[in-house]
N, C-alpha and C positions, 0 to 999 in steps of 0.2 A: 589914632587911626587916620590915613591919607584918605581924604575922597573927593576927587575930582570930576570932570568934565563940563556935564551942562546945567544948567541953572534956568528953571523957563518960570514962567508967573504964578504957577499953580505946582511946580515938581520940580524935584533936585533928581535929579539921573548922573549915575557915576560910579566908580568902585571904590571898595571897600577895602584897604589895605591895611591888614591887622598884625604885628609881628606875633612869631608863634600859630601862626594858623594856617589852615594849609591853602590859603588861600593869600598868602603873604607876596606871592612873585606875580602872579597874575591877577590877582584880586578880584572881591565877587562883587559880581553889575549889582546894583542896588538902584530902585525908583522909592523916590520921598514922597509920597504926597501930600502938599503943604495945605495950614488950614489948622486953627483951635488944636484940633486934636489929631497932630503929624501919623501918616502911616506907613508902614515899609514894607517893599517887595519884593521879591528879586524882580531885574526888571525885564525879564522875559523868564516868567514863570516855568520851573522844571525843567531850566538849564544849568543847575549846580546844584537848587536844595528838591525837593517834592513838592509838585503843587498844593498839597493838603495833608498834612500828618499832626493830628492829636500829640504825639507823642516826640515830635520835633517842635512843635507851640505855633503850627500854621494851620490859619483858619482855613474854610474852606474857600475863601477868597484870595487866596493865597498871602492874604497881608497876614504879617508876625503878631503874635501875641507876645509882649516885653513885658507888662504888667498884668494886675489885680485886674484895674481899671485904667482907660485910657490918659495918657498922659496929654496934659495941658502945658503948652510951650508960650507962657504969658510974659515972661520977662527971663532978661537973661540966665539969673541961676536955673530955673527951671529948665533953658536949653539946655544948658552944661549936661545937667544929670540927665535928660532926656538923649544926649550924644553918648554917653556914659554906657546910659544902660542899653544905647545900639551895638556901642562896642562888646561887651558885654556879652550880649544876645548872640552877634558873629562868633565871638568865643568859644559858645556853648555850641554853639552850630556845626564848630570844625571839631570839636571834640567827636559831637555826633558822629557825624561825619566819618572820622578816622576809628572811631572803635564799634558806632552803632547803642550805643550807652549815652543819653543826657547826663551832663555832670552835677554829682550830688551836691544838694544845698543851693541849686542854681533855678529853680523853677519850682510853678507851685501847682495844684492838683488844676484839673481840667475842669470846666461849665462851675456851677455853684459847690465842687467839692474844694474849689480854689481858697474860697472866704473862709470857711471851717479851716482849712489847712492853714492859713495868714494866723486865726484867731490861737487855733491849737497848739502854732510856732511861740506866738508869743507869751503865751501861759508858760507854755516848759519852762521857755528861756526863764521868766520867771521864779518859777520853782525851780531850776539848778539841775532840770533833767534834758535837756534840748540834746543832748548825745543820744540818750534813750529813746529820743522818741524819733531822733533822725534814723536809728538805727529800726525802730518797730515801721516806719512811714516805708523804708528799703526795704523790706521783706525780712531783716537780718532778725529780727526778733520777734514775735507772734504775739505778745502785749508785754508790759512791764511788769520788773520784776518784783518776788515778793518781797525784796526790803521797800524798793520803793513804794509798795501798796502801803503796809506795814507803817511805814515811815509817813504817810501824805494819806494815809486813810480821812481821816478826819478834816483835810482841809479843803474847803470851800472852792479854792482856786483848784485844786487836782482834781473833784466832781466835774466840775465846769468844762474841763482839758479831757475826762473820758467823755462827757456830752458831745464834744467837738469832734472829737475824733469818730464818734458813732453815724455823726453825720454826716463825715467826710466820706467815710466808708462807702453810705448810702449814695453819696451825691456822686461819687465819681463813678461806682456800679450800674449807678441810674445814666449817665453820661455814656459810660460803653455801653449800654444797651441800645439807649439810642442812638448812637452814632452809630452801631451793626448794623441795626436794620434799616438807618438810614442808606445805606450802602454806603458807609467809609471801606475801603482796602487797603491790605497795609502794600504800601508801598517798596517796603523789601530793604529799607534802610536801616532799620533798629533792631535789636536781639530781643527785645523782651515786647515786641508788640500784640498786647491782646484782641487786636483782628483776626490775623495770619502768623502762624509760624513756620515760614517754607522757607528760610534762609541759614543757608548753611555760610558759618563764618569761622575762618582761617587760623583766628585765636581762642584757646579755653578762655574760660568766663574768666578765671584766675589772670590769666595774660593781658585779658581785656580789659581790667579793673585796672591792671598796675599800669598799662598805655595808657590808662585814661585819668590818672591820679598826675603821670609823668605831662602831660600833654595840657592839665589845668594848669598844675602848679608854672611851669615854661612860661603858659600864653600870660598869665595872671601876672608873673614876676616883669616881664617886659610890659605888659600895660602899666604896670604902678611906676616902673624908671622913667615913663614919659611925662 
């Protein structure tokens, strides 16, 4: 990722040049603001992404959510992956962006349904069902199946992983609720945003999925050649 310009003592302002993204020729302004724990902008808020969208991973301050919890840039390896996962994040953005779809496997549940979602991921993986459960977390499945009940009845770690999942549930239901009546709006950029659904979009879901499969894989393959 190219990004240039200015460099002052408290913020790095400049654009973000990501190949595969649609913001690869003109590139999107970006403000860093420096300090323990780095934070990103755009840098004149809702001139390319929404001042505030849950469901883009922008707080209402308009600074990104990239993690669980805030990243600490203590020493060099920890820049690296903290650059990583900017790119990363820009990634996911232009995906947004071009289909209205965050891309699968790329973020994690919203306020405290986030940490149940992190603990829940890593149990599947565990158990040998992280496909199932990515597919139950998308909507694709409505709980798992009966071989797998069947099969992981009895084990300790798959109680633990429905525990998790009961809470995520909660947590992120409790999270749209309050952000509704906080007065969040959707902002008109996503297809499945549960604020509003007033946007009408030019491809089926079908169309939108395989743009949005073709558009990770692209941006993904030219990040890893660098």
């Amino acid at each position: 990722m190219v990004f240039t310009d200015h460099v002052g003592p408290d913020c790095i302002e400049g654009a973000a040049h990501l190949p595969g993204t649609v913001w690869h020729i003109g590139g999107l302004a970006l403000r860093i603001t420096l300090g323990r724990y780095p934070t990103v902008s755009e840098a004149v808020p809702g001139t390319r992404l929404p001042r505030q969208c849950p469901e883009r991973h922008i707080f209402p301050d308009s600074s990104f959510c990239m993690s669980l919890r805030p990243a600490m840039a203590t020493s060099q390896a920890a820049a690296e992956r903290w650059w990583h996962d900017l790119a990363q994040y820009v990634m996911c953005q232009s995906v947004a962006d071009a289909t209205g779809l965050w891309p699968l496997y790329n973020g994690l549940d919203h306020g405290d349904a986030g940490r149940f979602h992190a603990l829940a991921l890593g149990l599947a993986e565990k158990l040998g069902i992280a496909d199932e459960y990515f597919a139950i977390h998308d909507g694709q499945l409505a709980a798992f199946s009966k071989t797998t009940h069947d099969r992981l009845r009895s084990s300790a770690l798959f109680q633990r992983l429905l525990g998790y999942e009961r809470a995520r549930r909660k947590g992120l239901a409790d999270y749209e609720f309050e952000a509704g009546i906080s007065g969040v709006a959707c902002c008109g950029s996503m297809r499945n945003c549960p604020y509003l659904k007033t946007v009408e979009w030019p491809y089926t879901t079908q169309e939108c999925d395989l743009r949005q499969h073709l558009l990770t894989t692209t941006a993904l393959n030219l990040m890893l050649r660098r």
